[in-house]
C-alpha positions as CSV (number, residue, x, y, z in Angstrom):
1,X,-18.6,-66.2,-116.6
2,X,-19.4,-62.8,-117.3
3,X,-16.9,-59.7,-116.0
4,X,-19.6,-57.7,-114.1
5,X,-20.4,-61.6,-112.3
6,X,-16.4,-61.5,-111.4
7,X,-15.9,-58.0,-109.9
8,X,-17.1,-58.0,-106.3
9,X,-19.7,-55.6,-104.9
10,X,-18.4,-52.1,-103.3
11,X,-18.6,-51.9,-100.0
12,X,-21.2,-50.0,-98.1
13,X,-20.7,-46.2,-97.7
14,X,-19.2,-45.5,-94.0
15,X,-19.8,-42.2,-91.8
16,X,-17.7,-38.9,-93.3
17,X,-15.7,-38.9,-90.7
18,X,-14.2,-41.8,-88.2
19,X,-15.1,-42.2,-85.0
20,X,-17.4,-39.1,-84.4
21,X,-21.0,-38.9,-84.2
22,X,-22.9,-36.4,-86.6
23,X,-25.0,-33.3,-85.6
24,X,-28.5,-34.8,-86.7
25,X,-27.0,-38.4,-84.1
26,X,-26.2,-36.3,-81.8
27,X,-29.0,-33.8,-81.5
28,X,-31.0,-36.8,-80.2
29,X,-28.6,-37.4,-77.3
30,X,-29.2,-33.9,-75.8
31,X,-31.2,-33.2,-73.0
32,X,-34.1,-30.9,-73.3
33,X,-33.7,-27.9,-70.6
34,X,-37.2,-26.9,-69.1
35,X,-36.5,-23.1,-69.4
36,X,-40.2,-22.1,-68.2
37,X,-38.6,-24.1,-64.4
38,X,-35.1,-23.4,-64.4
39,X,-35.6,-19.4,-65.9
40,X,-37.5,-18.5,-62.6
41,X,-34.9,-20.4,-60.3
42,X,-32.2,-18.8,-61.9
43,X,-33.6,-15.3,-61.1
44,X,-34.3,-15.9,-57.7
45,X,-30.5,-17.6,-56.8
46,X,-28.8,-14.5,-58.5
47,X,-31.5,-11.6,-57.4
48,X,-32.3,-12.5,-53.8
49,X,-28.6,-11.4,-52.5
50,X,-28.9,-8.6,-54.2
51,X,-32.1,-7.5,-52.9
52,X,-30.9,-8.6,-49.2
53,X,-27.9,-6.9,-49.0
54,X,-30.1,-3.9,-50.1
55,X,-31.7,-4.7,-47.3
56,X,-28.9,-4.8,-44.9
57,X,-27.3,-1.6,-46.5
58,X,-30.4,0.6,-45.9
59,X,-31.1,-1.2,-42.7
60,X,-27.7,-0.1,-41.5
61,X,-28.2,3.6,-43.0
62,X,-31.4,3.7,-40.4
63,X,-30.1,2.2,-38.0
64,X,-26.5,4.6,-38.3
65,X,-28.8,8.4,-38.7
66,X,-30.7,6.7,-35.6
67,X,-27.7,6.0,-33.2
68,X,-25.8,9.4,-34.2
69,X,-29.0,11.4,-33.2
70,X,-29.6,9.2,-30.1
71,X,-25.3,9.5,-29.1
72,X,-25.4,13.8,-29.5
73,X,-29.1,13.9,-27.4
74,X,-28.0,11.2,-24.4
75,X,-24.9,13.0,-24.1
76,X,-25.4,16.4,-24.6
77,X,-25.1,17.4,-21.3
78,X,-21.5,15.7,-20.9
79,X,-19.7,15.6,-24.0
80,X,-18.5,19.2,-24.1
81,X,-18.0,19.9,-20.9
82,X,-15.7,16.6,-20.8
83,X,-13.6,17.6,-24.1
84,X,-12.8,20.7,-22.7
85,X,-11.6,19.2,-19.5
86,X,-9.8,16.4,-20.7
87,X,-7.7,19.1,-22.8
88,X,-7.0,21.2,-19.5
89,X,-5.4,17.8,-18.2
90,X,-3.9,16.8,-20.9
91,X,-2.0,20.3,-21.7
92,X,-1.6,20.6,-18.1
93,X,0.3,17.6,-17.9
94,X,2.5,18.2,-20.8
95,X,3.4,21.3,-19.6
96,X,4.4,20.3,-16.0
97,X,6.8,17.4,-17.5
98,X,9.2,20.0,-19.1
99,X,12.1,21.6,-17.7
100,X,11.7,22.1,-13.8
101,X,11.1,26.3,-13.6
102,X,11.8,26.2,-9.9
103,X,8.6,26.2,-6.7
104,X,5.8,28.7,-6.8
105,X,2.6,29.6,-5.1
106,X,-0.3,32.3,-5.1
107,X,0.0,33.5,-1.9
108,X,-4.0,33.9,-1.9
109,X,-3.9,30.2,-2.1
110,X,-4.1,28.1,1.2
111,X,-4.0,24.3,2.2
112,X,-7.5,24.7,3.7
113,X,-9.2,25.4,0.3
114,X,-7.3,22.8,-1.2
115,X,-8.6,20.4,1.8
116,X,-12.0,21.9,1.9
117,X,-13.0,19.4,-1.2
118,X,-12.2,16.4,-3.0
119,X,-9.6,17.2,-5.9
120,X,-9.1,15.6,-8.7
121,X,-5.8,13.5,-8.8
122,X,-2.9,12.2,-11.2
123,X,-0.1,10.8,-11.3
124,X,2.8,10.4,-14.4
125,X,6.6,9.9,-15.2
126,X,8.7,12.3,-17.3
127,X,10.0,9.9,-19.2
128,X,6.8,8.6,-20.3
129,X,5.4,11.3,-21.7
130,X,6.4,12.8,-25.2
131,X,2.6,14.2,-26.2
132,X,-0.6,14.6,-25.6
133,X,-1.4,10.9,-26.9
134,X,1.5,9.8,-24.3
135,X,0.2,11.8,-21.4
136,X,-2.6,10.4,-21.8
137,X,-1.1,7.0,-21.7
138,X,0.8,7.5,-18.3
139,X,-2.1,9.3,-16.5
140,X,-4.3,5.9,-17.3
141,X,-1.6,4.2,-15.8
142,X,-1.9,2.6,-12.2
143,X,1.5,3.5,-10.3
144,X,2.0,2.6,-6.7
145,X,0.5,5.3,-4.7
146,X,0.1,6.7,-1.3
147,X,0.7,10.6,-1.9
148,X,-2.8,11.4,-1.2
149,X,-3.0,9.4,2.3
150,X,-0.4,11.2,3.3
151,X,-1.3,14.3,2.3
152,X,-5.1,13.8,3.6
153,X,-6.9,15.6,1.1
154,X,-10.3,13.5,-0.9
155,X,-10.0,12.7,-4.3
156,X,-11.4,11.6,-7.8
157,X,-8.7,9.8,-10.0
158,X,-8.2,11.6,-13.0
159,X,-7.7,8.4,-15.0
160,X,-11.1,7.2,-14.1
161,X,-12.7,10.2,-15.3
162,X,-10.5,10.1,-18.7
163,X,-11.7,6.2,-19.4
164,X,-15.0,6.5,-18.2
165,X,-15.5,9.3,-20.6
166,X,-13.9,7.9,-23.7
167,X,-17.5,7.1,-25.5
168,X,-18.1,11.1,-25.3
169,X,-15.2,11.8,-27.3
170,X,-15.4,12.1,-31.8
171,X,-13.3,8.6,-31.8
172,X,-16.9,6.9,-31.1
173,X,-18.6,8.8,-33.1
174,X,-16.4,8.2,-36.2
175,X,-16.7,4.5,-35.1
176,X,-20.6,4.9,-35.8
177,X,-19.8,6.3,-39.4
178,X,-17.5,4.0,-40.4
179,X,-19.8,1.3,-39.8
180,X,-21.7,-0.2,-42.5
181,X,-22.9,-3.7,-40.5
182,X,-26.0,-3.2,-38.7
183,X,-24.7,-5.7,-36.0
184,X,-22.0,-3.7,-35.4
185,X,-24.0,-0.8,-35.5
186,X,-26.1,-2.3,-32.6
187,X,-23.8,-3.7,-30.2
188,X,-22.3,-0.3,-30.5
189,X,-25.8,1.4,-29.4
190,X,-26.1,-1.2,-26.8
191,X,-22.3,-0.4,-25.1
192,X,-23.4,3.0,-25.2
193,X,-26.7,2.5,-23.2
194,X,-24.4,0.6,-20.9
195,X,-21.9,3.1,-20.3
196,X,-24.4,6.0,-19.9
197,X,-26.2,4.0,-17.1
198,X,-22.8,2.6,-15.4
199,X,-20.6,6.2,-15.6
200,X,-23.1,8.7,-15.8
201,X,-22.7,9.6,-11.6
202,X,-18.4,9.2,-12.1
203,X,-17.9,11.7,-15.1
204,X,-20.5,13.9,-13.2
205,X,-18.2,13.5,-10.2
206,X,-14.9,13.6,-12.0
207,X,-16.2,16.8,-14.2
208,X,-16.8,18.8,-10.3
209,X,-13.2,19.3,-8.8
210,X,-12.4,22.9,-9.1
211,X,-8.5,21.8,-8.6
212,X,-6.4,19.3,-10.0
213,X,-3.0,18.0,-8.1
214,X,-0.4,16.3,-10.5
215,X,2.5,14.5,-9.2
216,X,5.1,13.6,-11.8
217,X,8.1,11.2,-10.9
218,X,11.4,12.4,-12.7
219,X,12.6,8.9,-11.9
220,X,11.8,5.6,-13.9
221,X,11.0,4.3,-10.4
222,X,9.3,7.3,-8.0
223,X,11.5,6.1,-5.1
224,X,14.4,6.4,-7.3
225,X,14.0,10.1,-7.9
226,X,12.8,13.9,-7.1
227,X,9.2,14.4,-7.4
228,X,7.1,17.4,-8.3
229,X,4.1,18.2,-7.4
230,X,1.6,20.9,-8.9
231,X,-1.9,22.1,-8.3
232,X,-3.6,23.7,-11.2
233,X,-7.1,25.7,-10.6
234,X,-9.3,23.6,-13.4
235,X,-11.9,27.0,-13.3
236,X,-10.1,29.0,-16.2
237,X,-6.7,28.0,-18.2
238,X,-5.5,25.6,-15.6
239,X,-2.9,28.0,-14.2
240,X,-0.5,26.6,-11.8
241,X,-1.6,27.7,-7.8
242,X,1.3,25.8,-6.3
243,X,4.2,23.6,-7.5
244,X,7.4,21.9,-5.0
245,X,9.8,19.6,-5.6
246,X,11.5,17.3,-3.4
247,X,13.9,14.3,-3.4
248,X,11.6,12.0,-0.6
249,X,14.2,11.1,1.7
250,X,13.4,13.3,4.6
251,X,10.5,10.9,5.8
252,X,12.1,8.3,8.1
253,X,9.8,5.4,9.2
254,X,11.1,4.3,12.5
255,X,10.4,0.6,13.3
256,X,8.5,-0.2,16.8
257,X,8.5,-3.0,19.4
258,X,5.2,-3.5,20.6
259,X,6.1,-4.8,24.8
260,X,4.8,-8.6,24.4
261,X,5.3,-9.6,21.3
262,X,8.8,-10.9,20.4
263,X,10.7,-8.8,18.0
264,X,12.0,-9.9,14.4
265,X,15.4,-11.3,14.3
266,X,18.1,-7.9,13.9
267,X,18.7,-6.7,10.4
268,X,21.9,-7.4,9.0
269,X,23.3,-5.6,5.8
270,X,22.4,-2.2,3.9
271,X,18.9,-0.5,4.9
272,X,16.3,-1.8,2.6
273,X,15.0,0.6,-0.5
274,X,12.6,2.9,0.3
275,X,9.4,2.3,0.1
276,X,6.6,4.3,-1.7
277,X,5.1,5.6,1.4
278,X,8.2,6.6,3.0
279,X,8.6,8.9,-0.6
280,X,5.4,10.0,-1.2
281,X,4.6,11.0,2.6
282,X,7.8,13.3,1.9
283,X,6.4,15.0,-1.0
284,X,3.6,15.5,0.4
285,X,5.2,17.5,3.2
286,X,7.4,19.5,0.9
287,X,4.1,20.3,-0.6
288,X,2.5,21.4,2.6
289,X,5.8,23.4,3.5
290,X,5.3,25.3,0.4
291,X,2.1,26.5,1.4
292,X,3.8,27.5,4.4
293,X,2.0,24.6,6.8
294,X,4.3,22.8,9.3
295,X,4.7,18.8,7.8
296,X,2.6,15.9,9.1
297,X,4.6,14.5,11.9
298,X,3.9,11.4,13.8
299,X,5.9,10.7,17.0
300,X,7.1,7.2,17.6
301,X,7.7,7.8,21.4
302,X,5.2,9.2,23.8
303,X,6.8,12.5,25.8
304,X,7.8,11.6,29.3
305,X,6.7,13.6,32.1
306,X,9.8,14.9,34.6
307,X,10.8,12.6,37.6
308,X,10.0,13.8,40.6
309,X,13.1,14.2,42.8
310,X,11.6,12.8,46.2
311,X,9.5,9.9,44.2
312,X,11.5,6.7,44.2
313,X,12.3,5.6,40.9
314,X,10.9,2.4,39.0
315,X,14.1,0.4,39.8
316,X,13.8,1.1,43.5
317,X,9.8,0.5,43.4
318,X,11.0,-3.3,42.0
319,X,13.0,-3.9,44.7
320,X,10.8,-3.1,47.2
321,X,8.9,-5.4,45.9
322,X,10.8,-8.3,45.4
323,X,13.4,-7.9,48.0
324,X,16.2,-10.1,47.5
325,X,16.7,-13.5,49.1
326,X,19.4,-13.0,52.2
327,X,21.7,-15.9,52.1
C-alpha cells in the first residue's frame, strides 16, 4: 500500500468564522425598501403638523388682531368712563378705612339731594382692607345689610357695577394677548358678546349716581362695633360731603302683642345680640342727625286722647253691661 493511499483526505474548508453568516448570505435575507412609496409617506407624516400648526398659529394671530379691534370698538363708550370710576371707589374706600378724623359736612349739602336720586352704595370692614386689591375684595363682598332700608334712599350696589365691569378693564385685554389657541381666543369673543348684551343697561346704571355712600364696620362683626358712614360726591375727586360715626345701640326694637293672638312664652336670660337692623337703622339715623334732620322714629303705641271727666270710664261701661249676678 502506497503512503498517499494511507493518509486520509482533508476535510472540507468551513466558513471563516463560526456561527455567523457572511455579508454576500446575508445580503439575500434583507428586505428591499420601496423608497419611491414610503419617501412620500414619510414626508407627509412629518410635514403635515407642521403645516397645521402653521395653520392654527396664523389662525389664532387673525383671529387675536380681530377680537382686540372688536373689544376697544364695542366698548368704547364704557371702558373709560368705568376705569376712572372704579378708581374714585377704590381710593375712596381706602381712604375712609384709615384713622377716624372725626364727623363732617358741607353745609350746602342736604338730605333731600341725597334722597332726590338713587346713590350708589357700599359696604366694607376695616380690617379687611390693606389696599386697593383688598378694597376691592371687601366691596364685592355680600355682608348682611339693611342700612339703606332704613335710611330710605334708592340705590345701585357698587359691587355690582365693579363685577359687571371687570371685562372693560386691561386684565381682559391682556388675556386676549396672551392667548395663542384660537379656541380660547373664541370662547373669549363669545363671553364678551355675552356680557355686553347681559350688563350693558347695569354699568350704564351703576356709571350714573352723582354720589356714592360707603359704610365701613370697624368691627369684625358690624353689630359688634362703631360704624362710619361717608358720602363722597363722585362728580370731581370724590371729596367727602358728609361722614358720622355711631356705635348702633341707640335703636331699640320694642316687641308687640298683637290682641288675639297668644303671645310667645316670656324670655328668660340676657337680651339676645343685636341684630343688623336694629344697628344699621341706628347709623342711619346718626347719619340723618348729621345733616341736621330729626331720626326716623316709629311709635309702638298709638297716643291716647284725654278722658273726659263726666264720660264713664271703660271699666264702668263693662259693668253696666254685665251686671253682676245678686246672690
Amino acid at each position: 500500500m502506497s503512503t498517499s493511499d494511507s493518509n486520509p483526505p482533508p476535510p472540507p474548508e468551513g466558513p471563516r468564522h463560526r456561527g455567523a453568516i457572511g455579508r454576500e448570505e446575508l445580503a439575500s435575507f434583507r428586505p428591499t425598501i420601496r423608497w419611491r412609496f414610503w419617501a412620500p409617506v414619510l414626508a407627509v407624516l412629518v410635514g403635515f403638523p407642521i403645516v397645521w400648526s402653521v395653520k392654527r398659529r396664523r389662525e389664532a394671530e387673525a383671529r387675536r388682531a380681530a377680537l382686540l379691534a372688536e373689544h376697544a370698538t364695542l366698548t368704547a363708550s364704557l371702558a373709560g368712563d368705568f376705569r376712572a370710576r372704579r378708581a374714585q371707589l377704590l381710593g375712596a374706600i381706602s381712604r375712609d378705612v384709615g384713622p377716624w378724623s372725626g364727623p363732617q359736612r358741607d353745609a350746602s349739602f342736604r338730605f333731600e339731594t341725597l334722597a332726590s336720586e338713587p346713590v350708589l352704595y357700599g359696604r366694607v370692614r376695616v380690617r379687611e382692607v390693606n389696599d386697593e386689591a383688598g378694597a376691592l375684595r371687601a366691596v364685592l363682598h355680600r355682608y348682611p345689610d339693611q342700612f339703606t332700608s332704613c335710611l330710605g334712599v334708592q340705590f345701585v350696589w357698587a359691587r355690582e357695577l365693579l363685577d359687571k365691569g371687570s371685562f372693560l378693564m386691561p386684565d381682559f385685554v391682556d388675556a386676549v394677548r396672551g392667548s395663542d389657541d384660537a379656541d380660547r381666543l373664541r370662547a373669549l369673543r363669545e363671553d364678551l358678546l355675552f356680557r355686553l348684551r347681559r350688563d350693558t343697561e347695569t354699568l350704564t346704571a351703576g356709571l350714573r349716581p352723582r354720589y356714592f355712600v360707603l359704610v365701613v364696620d370697624e368691627a369684625a362683626v358690624s353689630v359688634d362695633g362703631p360704624s362710619r358712614v361717608f358720602v363722597h360726591d363722585l362728580s370731581g375727586d370724590a371729596r367727602v360731603l358728609v361722614s358720622a360715626r355711631g356705635d348702633g345701640r341707640d335703636v331699640v326694637i320694642v316687641p308687640f302683642q298683637i290682641q288675639g293672638i297668644a303671645a310667645p312664652p316670656p324670655r328668660t336670660g340676657t337680651l339676645p345680640r343685636m341684630g343688623v337692623t336694629q344697628h344699621d337703622c341706628s347709623i342711619a339715623n346718626t347719619l340723618r342727625q348729621a345733616f341736621g334732620e330729626a331720626p326716623a322714629v316709629i311709635e309702638n303705641t298709638p297716643p291716647t286722647a284725654p278722658l273726659d271727666a263726666g264720660a264713664p270710664s271703660d271699666a264702668a261701661r263693662a259693668d253696666a253691661a254685665h251686671p253682676a249676678d245678686a246672690r
